[in-house]
C-alpha positions as CSV (number, residue, x, y, z in Angstrom):
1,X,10.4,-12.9,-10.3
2,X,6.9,-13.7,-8.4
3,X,5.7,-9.9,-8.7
4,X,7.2,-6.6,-9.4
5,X,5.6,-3.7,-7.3
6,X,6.4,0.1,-8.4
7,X,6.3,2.8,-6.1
8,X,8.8,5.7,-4.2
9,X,10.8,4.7,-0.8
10,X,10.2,6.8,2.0
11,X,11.8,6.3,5.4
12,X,9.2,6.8,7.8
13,X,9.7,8.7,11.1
14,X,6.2,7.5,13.3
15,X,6.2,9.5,16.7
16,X,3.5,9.7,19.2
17,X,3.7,13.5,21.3
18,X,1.1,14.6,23.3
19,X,1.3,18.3,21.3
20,X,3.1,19.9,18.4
21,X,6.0,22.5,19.9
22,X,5.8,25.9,18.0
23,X,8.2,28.8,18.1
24,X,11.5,28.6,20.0
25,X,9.9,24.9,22.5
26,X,11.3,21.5,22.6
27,X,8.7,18.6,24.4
28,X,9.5,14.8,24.2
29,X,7.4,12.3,22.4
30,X,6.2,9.4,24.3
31,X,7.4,6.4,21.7
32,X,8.9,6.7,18.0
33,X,9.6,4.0,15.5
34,X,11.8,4.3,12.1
35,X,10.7,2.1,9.4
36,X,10.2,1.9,5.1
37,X,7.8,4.1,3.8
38,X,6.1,4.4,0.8
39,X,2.1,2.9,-0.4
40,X,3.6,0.3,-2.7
41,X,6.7,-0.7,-0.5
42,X,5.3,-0.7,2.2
43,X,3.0,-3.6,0.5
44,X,6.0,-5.0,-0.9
45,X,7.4,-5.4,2.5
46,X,4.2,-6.8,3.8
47,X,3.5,-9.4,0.9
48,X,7.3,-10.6,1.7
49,X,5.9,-11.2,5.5
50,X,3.4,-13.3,4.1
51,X,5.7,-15.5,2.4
52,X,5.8,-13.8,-1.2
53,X,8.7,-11.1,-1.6
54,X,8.1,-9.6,-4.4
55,X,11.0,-7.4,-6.5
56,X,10.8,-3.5,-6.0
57,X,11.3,-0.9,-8.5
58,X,11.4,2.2,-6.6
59,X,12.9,5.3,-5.9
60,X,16.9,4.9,-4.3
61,X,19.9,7.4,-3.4
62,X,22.9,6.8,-2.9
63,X,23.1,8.2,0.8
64,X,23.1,6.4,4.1
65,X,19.0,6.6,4.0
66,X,19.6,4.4,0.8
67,X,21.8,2.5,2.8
68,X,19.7,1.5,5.3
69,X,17.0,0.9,3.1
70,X,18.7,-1.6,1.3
71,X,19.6,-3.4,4.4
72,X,15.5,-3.2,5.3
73,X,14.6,-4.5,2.0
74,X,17.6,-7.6,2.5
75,X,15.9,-8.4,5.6
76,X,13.3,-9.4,3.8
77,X,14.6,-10.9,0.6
78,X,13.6,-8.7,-1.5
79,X,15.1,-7.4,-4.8
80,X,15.1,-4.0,-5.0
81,X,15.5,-2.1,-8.7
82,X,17.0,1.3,-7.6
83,X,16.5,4.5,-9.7
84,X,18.4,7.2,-8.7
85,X,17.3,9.9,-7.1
86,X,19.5,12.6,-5.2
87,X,18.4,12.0,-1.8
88,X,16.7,9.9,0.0
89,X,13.0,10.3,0.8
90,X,11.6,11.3,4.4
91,X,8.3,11.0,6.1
92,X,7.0,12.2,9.8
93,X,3.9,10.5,10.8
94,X,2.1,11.5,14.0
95,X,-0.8,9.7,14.8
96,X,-3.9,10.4,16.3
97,X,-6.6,7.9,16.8
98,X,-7.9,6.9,13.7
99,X,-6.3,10.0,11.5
100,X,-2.6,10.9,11.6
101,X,-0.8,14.0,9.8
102,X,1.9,13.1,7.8
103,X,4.8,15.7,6.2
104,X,6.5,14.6,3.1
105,X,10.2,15.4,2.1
106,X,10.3,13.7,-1.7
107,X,12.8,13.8,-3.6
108,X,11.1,12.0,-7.1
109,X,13.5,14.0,-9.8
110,X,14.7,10.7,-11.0
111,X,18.1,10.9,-12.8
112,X,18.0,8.2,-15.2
113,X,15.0,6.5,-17.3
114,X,13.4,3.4,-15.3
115,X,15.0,0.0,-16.4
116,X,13.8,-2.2,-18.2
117,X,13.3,-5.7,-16.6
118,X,13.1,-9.1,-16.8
119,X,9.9,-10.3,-16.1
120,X,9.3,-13.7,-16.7
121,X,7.4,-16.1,-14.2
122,X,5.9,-12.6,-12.4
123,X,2.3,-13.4,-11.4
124,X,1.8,-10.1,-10.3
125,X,2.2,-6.0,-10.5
126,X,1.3,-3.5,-8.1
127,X,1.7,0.4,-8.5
128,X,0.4,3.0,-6.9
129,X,0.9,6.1,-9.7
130,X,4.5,6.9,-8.9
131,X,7.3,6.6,-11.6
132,X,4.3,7.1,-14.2
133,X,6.6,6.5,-17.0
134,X,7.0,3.2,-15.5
135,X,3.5,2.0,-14.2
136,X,2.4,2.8,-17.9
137,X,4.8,0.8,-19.7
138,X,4.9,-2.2,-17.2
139,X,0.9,-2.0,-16.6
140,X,0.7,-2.3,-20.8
141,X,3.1,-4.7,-20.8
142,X,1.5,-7.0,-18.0
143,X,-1.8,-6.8,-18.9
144,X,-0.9,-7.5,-22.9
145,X,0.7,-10.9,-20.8
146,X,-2.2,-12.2,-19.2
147,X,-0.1,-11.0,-15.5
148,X,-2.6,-9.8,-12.9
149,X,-2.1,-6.0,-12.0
150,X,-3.3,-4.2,-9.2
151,X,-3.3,-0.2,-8.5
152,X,-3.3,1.7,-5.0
153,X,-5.5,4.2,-5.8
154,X,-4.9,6.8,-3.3
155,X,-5.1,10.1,-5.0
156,X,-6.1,10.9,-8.7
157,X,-2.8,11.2,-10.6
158,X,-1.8,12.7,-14.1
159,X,-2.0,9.6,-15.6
160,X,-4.3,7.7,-13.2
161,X,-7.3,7.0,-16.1
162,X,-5.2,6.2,-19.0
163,X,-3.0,3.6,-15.9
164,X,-7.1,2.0,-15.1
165,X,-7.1,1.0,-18.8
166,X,-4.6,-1.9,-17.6
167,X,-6.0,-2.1,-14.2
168,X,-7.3,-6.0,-13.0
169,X,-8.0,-4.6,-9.4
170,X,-8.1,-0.9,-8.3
171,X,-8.9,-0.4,-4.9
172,X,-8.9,3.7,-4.1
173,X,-9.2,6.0,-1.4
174,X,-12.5,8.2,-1.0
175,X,-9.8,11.1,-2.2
176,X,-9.8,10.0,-4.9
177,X,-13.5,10.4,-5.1
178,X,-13.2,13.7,-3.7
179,X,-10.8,14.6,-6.1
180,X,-12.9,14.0,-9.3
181,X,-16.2,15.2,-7.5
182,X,-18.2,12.1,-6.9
183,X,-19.4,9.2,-4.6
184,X,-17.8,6.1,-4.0
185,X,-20.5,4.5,-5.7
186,X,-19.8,7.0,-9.0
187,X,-16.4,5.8,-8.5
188,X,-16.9,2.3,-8.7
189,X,-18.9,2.8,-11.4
190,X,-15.9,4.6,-13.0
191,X,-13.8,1.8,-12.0
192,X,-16.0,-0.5,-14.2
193,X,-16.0,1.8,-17.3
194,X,-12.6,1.1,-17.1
195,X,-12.9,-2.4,-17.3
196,X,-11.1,-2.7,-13.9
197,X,-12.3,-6.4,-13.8
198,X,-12.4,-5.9,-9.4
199,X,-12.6,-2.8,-7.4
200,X,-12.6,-1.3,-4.6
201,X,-12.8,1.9,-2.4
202,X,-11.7,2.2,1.1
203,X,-13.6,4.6,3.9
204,X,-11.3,4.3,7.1
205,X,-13.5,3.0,10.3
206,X,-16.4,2.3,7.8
207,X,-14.3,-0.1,5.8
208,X,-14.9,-0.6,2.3
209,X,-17.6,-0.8,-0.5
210,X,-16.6,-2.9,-3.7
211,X,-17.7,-4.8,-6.9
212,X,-16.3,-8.6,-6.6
213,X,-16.3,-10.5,-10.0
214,X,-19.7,-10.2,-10.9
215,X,-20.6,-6.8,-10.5
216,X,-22.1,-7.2,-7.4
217,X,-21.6,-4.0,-5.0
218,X,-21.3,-5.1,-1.5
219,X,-19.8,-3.8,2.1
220,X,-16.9,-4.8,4.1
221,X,-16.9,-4.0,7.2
222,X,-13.5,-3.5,9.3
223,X,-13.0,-5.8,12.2
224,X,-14.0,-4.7,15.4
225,X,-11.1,-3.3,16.9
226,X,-11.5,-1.3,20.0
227,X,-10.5,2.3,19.7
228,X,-8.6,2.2,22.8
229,X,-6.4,-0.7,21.0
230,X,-5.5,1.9,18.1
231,X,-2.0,3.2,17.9
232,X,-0.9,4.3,14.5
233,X,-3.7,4.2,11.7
234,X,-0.6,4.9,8.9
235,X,0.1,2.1,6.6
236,X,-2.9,0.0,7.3
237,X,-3.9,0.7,3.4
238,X,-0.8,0.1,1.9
239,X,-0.1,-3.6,4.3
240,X,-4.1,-4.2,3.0
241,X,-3.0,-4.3,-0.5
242,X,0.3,-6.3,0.1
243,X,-1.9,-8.7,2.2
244,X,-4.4,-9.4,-0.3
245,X,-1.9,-10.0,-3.2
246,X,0.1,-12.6,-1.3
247,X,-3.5,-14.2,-0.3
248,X,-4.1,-14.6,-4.4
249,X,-1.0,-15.6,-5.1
250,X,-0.5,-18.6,-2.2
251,X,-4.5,-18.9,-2.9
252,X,-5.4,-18.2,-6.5
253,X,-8.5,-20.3,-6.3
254,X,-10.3,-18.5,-4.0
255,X,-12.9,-15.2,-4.6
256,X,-11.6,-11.7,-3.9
257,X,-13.7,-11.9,-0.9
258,X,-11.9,-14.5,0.9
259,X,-8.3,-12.3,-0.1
260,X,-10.3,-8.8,1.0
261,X,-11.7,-11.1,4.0
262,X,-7.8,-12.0,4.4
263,X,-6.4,-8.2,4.2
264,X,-8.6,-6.8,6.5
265,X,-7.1,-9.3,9.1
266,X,-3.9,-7.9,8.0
267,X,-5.0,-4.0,8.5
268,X,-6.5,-4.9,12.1
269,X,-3.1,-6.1,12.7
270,X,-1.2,-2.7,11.4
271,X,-3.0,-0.8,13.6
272,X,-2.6,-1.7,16.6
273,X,1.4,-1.3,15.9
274,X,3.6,2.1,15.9
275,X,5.4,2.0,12.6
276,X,5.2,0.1,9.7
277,X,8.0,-3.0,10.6
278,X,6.0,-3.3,13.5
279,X,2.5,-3.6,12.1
280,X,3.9,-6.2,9.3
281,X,1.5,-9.3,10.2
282,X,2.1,-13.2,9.8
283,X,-0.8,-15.5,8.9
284,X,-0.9,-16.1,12.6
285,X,-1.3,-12.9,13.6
286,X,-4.3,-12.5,10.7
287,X,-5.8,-15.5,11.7
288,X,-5.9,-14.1,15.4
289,X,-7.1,-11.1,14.3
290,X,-10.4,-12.6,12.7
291,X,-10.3,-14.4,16.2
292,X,-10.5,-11.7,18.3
293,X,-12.5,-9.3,16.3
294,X,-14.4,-10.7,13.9
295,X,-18.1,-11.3,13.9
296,X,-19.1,-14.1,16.5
């Protein structure tokens, strides 16, 4: 095991219309793609692009959504830990420039307790709050071994400050600011009362604001993608934390910057794809994103 990521599968449905029907109507979207779903497998699926596929405890039902999501994740190589569920989860994304509305069908009534794994040689964890039963007891036991952990920090959580106890790197959405009341800057300063060793909080076109392993507080800029280039905005977070944990694994020597520098290649590269399969980028296509969009 290189890293173990934690999360609950989706199976996205990413259309583009030009409006919503209501009442008894019918229209035709102009381009749909079906794909995983899911913050932390969707990472999973994008560190495995990058030449580190991790194993993946996460949601699973035995239906022929499980099916296919099994076949996805064996695509890929990677190992997937199923607890059951009774269905499969679904997601509908519509985009819409830089935003996109999303409806959820989740089924996260899991039927038996999470299983206990083997985790020897595993460099890394991710989670993103679901299965808290499980991101507690494999953040305690990770961090007890010296294993880097990382959190997806979307949205605040019912367990989300006791989880930062055994957080390395947190990197949150500005909901999760919203949610407790305060700034991204009183967020990172939570972050650091945490002991969150890096972190992190994201702002869509504005990028992100972060502490590297100093303290210092500094801004990253996205890259300069053109809006008219923009297709589907969903997913961009979740392949930004999968990017930047195969960058420190395959590059452990270098700072967080270079491995934030390296992600937000990866995000670039997301969004300018419908779907998450589609916007999974290789180290070419991050290293021609920084070509065509970063700073001169």
């Amino acid at each position: 095991m290189q890293a173990l990521f934690i999360g609950q599968t989706y199976i996205d449905v990413t259309f583009l219309a030009d409006r919503m029907p209501t009442g008894d109507e019918k229209t035709v979207a102009r381009d749909y793609a079906v794909s995983f779903g899911g913050n932390t497998v969707t990472a999973a699926f994008c560190c495995a692009k990058l030449g580190v596929a991790p194993d993946l405890l996460t949601s699973l039902a035995d239906d022929w959504l499980g099916r296919m999501f099994l076949d996805m994740a064996a695509k890929y190589a990677i190992p997937v830990h199923g607890r059951k569920v009774r269905e499969s989860s679904l997601s509908f994304v519509i985009p819409n420039g830089t935003k996109r509305a999303i409806i959820r069908c989740r089924d996260d009534d899991y039927l038996h307790p999470f299983p206990v794994l083997n985790t020897e040689g595993c460099r890394a964890l991710h989670l993103d709050g679901h299965q808290p039963d499980a991101a507690l007891h494999y953040a305690r036991a990770m961090r007890a071994a010296g294993v880097l952990t990382s959190l997806d920090g979307g949205t605040v959580r019912a367990n989300s400050m006791e989880l930062l106890e055994f957080i390395d790197v947190a990197v949150c959405g500005e909901d999760f600011g919203r949610q407790l009341g305060i700034t991204a800057e009183a967020l990172l300063d939570l972050l650091k009362s945490k002991g969150v060793r890096i972190g992190g909080v994201t702002q869509g076109e504005r990028g992100m604001i972060w502490y590297d392993e100093t303290g210092t507080v500094t801004r990253q800029p996205p890259l300069a993608v053109p809006a008219s280039d923009i297709v589907d905005t969903s997913g961009a977070g979740d392949v930004f934390h999968g990017a930047y944990l195969a960058s420190k694994l395959t590059r452990p020597d270098l700072p967080w910057a270079a491995h934030f520098d390296f992600a937000r290649g990866a995000s670039a590269f997301k969004i300018r794809r419908l779907g998450n399969e589609a916007g999974l980028p290789t180290r070419e296509d991050v290293a021609d994103m920084h070509a065509r969009f970063g700073a001169p």
